[in-house]
N, C-alpha and C positions, 0 to 999 in steps of 0.2 A: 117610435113616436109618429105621430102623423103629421103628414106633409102636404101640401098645400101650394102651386105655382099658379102667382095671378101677373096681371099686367095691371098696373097705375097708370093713370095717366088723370095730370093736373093741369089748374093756369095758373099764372103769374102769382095770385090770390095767395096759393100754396109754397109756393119755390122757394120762397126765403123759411120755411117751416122746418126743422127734422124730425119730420113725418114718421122715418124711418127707424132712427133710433127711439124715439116716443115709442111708436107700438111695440118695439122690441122691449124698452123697460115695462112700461104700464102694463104690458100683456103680458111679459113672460114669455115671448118667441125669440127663439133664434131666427134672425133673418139673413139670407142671403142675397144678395145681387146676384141676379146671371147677365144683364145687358140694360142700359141705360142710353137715354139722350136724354137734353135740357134743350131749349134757348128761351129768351125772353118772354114770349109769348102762350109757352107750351113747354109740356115735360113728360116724361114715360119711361119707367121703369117694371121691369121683370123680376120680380119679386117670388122667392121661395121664404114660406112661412114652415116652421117646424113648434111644433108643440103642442098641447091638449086641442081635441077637437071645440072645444067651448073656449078656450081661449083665441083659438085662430077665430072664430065668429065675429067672438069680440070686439077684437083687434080690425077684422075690414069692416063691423058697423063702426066702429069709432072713426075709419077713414073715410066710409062715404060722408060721415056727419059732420067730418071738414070741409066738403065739396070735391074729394077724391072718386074718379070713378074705376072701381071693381073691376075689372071681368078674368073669367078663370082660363088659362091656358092648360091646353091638352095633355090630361093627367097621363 
């Protein structure tokens, strides 16, 4: 299956959301953590997505559309 490592990073807006477990169900990905921070003002996680390549699409349009921003780490 294809796999997919981004980095998130949100504000406060976002923090109280599960972002995380949502795109897991709604999409159909397994998701992984490899490394995380929070505090109040800010938050960033390292995200490993696994599953159809239309569905991982999916799944980080529907995160930027939260106000989540993307970007992909060194495949």
């Amino acid at each position: 299956m294809p796999k997919r490592r981004v980095m998130l990073t949100y504000g406060p807006e976002v923090s109280s959301e599960p972002i995380i477990h949502t795109v897991g169900q709604q999409f159909g990905l397994v998701t992984n953590i490899h490394r995380a921070d929070a505090t109040e003002e800010r938050g960033w996680i390292e995200l490993e997505l696994v599953g159809k390549e239309k569905d991982i699409e999916t799944g980080i349009a529907w995160l930027i559309s939260r106000g989540v921003r993307v970007d992909s780490v060194g495949e």
